[in-house]
C-alpha positions as MATLAB code, in Angstrom:
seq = 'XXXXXXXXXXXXXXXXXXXXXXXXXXXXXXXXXXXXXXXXXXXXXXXXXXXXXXXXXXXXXXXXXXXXXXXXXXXXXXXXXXXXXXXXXXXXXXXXXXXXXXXXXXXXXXXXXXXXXXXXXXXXXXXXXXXXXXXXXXXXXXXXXXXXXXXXXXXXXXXXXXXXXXXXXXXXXXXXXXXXXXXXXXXXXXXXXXXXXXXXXXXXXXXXXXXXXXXXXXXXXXXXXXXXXXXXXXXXXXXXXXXXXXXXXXXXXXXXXXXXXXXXXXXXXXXXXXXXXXXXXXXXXXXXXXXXXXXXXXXXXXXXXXXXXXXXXXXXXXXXXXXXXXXXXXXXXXXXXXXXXXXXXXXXXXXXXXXXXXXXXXXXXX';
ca = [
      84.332   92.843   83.471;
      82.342   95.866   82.923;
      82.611   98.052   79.715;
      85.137  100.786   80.551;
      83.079  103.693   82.229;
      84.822  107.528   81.767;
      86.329  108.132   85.240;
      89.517  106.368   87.107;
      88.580  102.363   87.688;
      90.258  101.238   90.891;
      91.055   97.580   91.586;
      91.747   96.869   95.404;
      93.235   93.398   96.214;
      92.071   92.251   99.402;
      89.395   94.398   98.827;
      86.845   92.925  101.853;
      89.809   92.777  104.398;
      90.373   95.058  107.256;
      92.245   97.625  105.053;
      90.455   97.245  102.033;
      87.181   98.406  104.025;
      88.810  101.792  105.004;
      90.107  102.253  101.461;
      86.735  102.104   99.856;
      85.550  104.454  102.120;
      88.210  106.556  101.742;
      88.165  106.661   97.662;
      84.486  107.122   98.049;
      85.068  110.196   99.908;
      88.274  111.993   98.667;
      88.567  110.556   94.809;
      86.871  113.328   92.566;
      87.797  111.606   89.253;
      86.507  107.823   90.371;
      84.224  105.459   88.531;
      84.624  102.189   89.495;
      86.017  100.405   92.475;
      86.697   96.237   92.332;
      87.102   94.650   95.498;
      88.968   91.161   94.877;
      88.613   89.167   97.564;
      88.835   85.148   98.293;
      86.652   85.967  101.049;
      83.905   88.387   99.836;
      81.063   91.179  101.378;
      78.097   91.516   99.134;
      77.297   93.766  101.381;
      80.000   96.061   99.626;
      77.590   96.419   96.505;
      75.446   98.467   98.817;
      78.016  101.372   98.491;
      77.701  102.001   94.669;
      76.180  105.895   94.321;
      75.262  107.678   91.158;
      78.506  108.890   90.138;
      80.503  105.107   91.352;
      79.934  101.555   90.797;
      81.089   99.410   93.481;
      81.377   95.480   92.870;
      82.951   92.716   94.581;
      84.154   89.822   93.015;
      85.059   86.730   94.470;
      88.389   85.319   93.319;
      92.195   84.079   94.522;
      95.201   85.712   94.085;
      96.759   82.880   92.830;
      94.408   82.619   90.125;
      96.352   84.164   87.569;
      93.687   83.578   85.122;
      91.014   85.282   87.858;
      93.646   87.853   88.178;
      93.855   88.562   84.606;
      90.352   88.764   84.268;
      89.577   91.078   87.108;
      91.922   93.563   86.186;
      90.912   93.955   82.542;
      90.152   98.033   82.256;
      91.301   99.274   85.523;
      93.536  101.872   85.429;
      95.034  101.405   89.075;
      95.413   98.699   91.520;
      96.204   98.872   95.161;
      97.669   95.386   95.670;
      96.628   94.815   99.736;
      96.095   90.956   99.253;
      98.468   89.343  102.239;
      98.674   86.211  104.329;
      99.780   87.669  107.938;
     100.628   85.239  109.978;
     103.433   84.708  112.872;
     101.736   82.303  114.854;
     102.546   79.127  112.455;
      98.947   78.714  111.623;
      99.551   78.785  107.865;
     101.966   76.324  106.124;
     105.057   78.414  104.749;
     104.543   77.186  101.004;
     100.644   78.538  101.180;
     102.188   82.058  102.723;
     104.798   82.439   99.436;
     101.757   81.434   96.584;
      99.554   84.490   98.098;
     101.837   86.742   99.176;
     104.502   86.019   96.425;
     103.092   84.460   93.812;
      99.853   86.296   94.235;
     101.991   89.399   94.104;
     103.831   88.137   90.664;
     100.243   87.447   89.244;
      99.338   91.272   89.976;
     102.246   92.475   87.726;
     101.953   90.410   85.207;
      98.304   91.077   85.063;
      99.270   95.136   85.225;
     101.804   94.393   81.723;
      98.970   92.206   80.143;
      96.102   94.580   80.113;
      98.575   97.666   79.689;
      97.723   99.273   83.051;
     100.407  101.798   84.462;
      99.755  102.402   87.817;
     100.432  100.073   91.306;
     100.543  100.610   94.778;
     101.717   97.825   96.922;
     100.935   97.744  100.813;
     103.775   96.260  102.486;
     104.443   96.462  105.899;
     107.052   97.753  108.363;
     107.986   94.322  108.948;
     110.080   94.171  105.628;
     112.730   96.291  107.625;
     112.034   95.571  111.452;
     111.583   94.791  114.344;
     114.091   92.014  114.296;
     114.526   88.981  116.600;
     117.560   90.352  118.269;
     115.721   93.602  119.903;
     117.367   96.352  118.329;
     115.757   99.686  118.592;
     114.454  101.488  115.296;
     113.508  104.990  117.071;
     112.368  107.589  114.324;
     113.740  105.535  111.414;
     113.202  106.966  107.729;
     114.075  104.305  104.634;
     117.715  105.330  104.688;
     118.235  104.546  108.412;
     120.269  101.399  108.842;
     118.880   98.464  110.260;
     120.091   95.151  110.292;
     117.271   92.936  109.074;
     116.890   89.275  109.818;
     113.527   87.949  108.711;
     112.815   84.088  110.859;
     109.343   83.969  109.738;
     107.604   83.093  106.979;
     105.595   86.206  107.026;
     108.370   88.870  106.895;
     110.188   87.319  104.556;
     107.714   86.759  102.123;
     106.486   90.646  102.522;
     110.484   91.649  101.758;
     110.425   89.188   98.696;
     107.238   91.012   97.596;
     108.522   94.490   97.848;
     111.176   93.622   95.937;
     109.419   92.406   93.245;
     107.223   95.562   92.958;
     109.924   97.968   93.054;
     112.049   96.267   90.520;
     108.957   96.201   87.896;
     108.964  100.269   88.050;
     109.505  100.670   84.477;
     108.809   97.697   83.046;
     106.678   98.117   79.533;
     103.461   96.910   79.087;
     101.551   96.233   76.381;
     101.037   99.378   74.244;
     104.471  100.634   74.908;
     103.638  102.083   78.061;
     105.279  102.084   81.241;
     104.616  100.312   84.844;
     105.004  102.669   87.962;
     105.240  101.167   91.417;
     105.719  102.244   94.701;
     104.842  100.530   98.216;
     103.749  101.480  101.445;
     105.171  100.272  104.438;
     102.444  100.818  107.324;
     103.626  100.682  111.209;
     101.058   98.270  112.968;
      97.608   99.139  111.505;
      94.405   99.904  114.287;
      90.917  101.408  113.792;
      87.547   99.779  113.452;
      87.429   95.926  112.405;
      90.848   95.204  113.595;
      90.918   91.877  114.456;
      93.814   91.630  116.585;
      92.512   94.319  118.778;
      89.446   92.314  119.411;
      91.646   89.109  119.671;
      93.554   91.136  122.408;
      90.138   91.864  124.294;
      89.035   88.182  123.708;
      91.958   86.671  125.545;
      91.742   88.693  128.592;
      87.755   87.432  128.594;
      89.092   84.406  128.599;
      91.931   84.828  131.957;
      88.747   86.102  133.555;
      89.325   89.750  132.760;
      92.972   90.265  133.525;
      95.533   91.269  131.265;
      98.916   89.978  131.257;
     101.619   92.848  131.125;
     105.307   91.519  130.483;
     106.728   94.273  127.741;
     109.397   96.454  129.364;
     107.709   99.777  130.336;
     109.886  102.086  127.967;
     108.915  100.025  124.749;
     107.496  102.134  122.042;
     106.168  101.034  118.964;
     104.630  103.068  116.373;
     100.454  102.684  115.470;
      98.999  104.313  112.581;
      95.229  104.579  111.857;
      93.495  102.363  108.824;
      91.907  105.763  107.224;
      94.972  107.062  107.518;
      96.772  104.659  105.329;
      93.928  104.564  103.155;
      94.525  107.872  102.845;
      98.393  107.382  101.825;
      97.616  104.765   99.500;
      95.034  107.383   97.298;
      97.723  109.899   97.500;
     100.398  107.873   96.824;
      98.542  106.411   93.486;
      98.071  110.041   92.225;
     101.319  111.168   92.499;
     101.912  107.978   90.515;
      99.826  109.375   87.528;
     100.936  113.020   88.283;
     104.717  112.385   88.844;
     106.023  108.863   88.474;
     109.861  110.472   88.119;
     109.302  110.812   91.546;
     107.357  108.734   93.292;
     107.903  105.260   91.220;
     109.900  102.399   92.304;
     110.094  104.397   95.941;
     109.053  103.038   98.959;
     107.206  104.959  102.174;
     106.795  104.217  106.125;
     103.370  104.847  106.811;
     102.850  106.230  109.754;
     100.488  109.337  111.164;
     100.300  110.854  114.864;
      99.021  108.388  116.962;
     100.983  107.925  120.128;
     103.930  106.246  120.367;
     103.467  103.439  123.093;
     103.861   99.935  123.311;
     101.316   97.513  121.813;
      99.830   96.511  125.274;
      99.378   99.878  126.545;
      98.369  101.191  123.113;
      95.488   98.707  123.507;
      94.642   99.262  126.460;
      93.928  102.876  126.286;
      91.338  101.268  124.147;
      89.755   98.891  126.361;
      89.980  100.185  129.758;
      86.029  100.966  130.029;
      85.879   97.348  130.276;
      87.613   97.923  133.890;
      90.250   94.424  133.203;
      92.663   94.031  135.960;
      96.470   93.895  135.011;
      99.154   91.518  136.362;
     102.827   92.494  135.615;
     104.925   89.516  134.905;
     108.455   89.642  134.446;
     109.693   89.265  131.013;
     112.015   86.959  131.901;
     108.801   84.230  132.883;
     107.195   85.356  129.372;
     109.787   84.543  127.769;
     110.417   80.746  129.569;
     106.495   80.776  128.640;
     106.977   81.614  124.817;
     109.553   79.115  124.715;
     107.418   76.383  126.274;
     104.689   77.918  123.585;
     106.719   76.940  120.872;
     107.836   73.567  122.146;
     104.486   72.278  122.852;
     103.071   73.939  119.053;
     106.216   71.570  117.726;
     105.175   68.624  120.143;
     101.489   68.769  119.123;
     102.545   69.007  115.570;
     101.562   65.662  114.463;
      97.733   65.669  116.113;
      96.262   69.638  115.922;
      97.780   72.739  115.371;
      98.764   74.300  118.739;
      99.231   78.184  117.596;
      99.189   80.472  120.931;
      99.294   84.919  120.359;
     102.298   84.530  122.575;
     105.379   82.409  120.511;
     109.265   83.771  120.871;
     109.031   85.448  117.539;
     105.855   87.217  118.835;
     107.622   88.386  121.997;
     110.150   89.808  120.815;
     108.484   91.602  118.251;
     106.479   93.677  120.797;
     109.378   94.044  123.254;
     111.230   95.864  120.607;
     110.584   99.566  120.077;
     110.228  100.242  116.161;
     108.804  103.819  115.188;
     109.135  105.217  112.131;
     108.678  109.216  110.506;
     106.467  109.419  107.216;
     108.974  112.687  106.324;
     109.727  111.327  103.021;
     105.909  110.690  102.049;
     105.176  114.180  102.944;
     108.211  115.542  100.796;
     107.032  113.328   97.438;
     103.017  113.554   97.691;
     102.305  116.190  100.214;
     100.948  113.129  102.606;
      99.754  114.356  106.139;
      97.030  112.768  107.951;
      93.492  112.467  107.141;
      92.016  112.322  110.599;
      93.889  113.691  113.426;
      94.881  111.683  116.777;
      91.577  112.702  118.289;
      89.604  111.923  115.286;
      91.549  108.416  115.401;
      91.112  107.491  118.927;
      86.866  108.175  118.520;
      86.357  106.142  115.689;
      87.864  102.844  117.059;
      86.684  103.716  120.777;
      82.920  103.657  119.308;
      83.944  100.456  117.176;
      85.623   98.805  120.553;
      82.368   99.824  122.520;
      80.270   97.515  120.640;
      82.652   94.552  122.280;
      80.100   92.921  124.486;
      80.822   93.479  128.648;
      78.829   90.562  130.106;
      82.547   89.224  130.956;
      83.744   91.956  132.116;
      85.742   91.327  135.430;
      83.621   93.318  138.030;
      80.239   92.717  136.183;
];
């Protein structure tokens, strides 16, 4: 690595992902005392280099997670690192032991990494799905951290995200070399959406492919709670000062994530998005989508043995988005001051002109 520069050096797991983009952007713009930014990633931008300026290097290295030499290495002078390197899956397209070496053992690698080269200061992004929605629909409606919840984790994914957590929290405290001490928190975002989200475009993608209809199935009442990417970029920065300005505080805590986008369900959510693109929309009962996930999931199992069968609709999937979950970010705002970035209007522009670069040539009445 580079010789230490004076100035804060930022390591971002994940770094070229989805979330990573926005929080390079974001540090860019709202991180006075910033000198370097690393952007880890297995799958890498050079692109990214382009946004070094006078005052802030910017490099990308390519590397795994799992590497905990690579890790080791990478990490060597930074002073904080925003750990956002995940496997999400819950369409059984990654093998469960591949899921627990990133988003597990990956996440082991970080810490030890943080007590080897004697840096103090990590913010984890977990995910809403550490708590909720679980598999037998009950509601989460303006939840906070201490609101019960019965969690039962079926998938790979969530489980391996709760796991993960855990193992952040618990190293709050933990000395690293120099004598020093290890503060953690982690974020736990509601379902991420602005510019490069992929399963936005995946939702516009499929209803291409039913010949521009979309398939509506999730009770009408359903809320779930969306937050903006710059917006948890945005909680991450804040979070990691208070970490350096009052660790007492904010260290071995965790935080929903969540801003003022409307609460709706994920189909109409998206579709508030997409409706220049004039798709018609069939109403199917929930009772068919759910005979239909069902079949999903025997036919993934059936075709098992010759190719990996791994539909956006699965039981797990379904009930998932026919569960409201929304959460309040009251306690973020109460340790770190966090309020949004960009505002709902602000929010809903930025992806809209992102989403209107989809191409139309499929559109239904075109």
């Amino acid at each position: 690595m580079s010789e230490k520069q004076s100035g804060l050096v930022y390591l971002i797991t994940g770094g070229c992902g989805f979330l990573g983009q926005h929080l390079l952007q974001v540090l860019l713009e709202k991180e006075d005392k910033l000198a370097e930014v690393r952007l880890f990633d297995k799958h890498v931008d050079s692109t990214f280099n382009g946004h070094s300026t006078d005052r802030v290097k910017v490099q990308v290295i390519q590397g795994d997670i799992t590497d905990y030499p690579m890790v080791l290495e990478v990490s060597r002078g930074a002073d904080v690192v925003i750990h956002t390197a995940s496997l999400v899956d819950v369409w059984h397209r990654v093998p469960e032991a591949v899921i627990n070496a990133v988003n597990v053992k990956g996440t082991e690698n970080v810490i030890s990494a943080c007590v080897e080269n004697s840096i103090q200061y990590l913010v984890y992004t977990s995910s809403m799905e550490v708590i909720g929605p679980n598999v037998k629909g009950d509601p989460f409606i303006r939840g906070n951290e201490d609101t019960p919840y019965h969690v039962n984790h079926t998938m790979p994914y969530p489980k391996s995200k709760a796991k993960a957590e855990k193992i952040v929290l618990e190293a709050n405290g933990t000395k690293v070399n120099g004598g020093a001490s290890l503060y953690t928190c982690s974020l736990r975002p509601t379902g991420i959406y602005g510019e490069q989200h992929q399963l936005m475009k995946d939702f516009y993608m499929l209803s291409v492919r039913t010949g521009g209809w979309v398939i509506r199935g999730v009770p009408r009442d359903t809320e779930h709670g969306r937050v903006y990417a710059g917006n948890v970029a945005w909680m991450h920065l804040l979070a990691a000062r208070a970490l350096r300005e009052r660790p007492q505080t904010v260290g071995g805590e965790a935080y929903f994530c969540y801003d003022d986008s409307p609460y709706k369900s994920y189909e109409d959510f998206n579709m508030q998005f997409l409706s220049a693109f004039n798709f018609g929309q069939v109403r199917v009962p929930l009772l068919v989508l759910w005979f239909l996930a069902c079949f999903n999931d025997l036919l993934r199992w059936l075709l098992r043995p010759v190719c990996n069968f791994t539909p956006l609709l699965n039981r797990y999937t379904l009930s998932i988005a026919s569960t409201s979950f929304t959460v309040s970010s009251d306690k973020a705002l109460r340790h770190f001051q966090y309020r949004p970035l960009y505002d709902w209007d602000q929010c809903r522009a930025r992806t809209q002109k992102w989403v209107d670069t989809f191409p139309r040539n499929n559109d239904k009445d075109s």
